[in-house]
C-alpha positions in Angstrom: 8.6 19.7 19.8 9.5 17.7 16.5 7.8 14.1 16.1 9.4 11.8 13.9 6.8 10.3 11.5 7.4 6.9 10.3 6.8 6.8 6.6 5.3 3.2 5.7 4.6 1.6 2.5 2.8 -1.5 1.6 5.9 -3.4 1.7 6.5 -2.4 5.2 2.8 -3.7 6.5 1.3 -6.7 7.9 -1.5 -9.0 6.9 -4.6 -7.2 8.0 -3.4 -3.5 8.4 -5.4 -0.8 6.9 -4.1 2.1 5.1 -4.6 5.2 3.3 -2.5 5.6 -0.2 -0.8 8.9 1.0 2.0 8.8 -2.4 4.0 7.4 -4.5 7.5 7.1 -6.0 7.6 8.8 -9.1 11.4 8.3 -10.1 9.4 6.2 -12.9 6.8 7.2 -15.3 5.9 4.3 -16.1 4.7 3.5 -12.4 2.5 5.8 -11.9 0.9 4.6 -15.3 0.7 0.7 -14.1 -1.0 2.3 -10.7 -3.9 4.5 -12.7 -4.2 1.2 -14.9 -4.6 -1.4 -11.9 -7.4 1.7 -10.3 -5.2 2.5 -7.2 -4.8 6.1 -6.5 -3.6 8.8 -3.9 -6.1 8.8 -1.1 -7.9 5.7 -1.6 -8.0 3.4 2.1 -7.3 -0.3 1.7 -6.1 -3.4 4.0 -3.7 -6.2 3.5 -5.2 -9.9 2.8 -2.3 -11.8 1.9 1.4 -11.4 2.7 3.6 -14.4 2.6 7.0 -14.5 3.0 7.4 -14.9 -0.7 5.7 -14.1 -4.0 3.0 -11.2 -4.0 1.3 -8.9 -1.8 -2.5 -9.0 -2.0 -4.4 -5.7 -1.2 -8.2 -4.9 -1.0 -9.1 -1.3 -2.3 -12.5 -0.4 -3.2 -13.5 -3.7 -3.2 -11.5 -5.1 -5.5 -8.3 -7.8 -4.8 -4.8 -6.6 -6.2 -2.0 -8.7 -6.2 1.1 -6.1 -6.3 5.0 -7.5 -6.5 7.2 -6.8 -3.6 9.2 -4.1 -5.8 6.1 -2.3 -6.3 4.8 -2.2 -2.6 8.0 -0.2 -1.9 7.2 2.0 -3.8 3.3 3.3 -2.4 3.3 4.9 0.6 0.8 5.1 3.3 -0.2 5.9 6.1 -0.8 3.0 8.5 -4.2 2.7 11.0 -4.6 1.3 14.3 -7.4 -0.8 13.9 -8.9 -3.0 16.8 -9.9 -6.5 16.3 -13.4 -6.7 16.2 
């Protein structure tokens, strides 16, 4: 039996989800370069703080806040946890 799995990327998540960096798109090379620059990389688990309906996504990885566009969020994929609300 096939299961569809629902490929997510930042863009698609809510505030508080957590997530696991599980790619990226690498139609451009200078992406991946801004990624490695800003200390996010494939495997690393984060949450989102801070989505509005406008302006930038803020993400906690490591312990560190990232603010990421909305063009770039698209472009990191994840995979999304159920976490319950403690």
């Amino acid at each position: 039996m096939n299961k569809l799995i629902k490929k997510y990327t930042i863009g698609d998540l809510k505030k508080g989800d957590v997530f696991k960096i599980t790619g990226f798109d690498e139609s451009c090379g200078n992406f991946k370069q801004r990624l490695i620059d800003l200390g996010i990389h494939k495997g690393q688990m984060g949450q989102v703080l801070n989505k509005s309906f406008f302006g930038p996504i803020e993400i906690e990885i490591d312990g560190r806040k990232i603010a990421i566009g909305r063009g770039m969020s698209k472009k990191i994929f994840v995979k999304k946890f159920e976490c319950p609300i403690l």
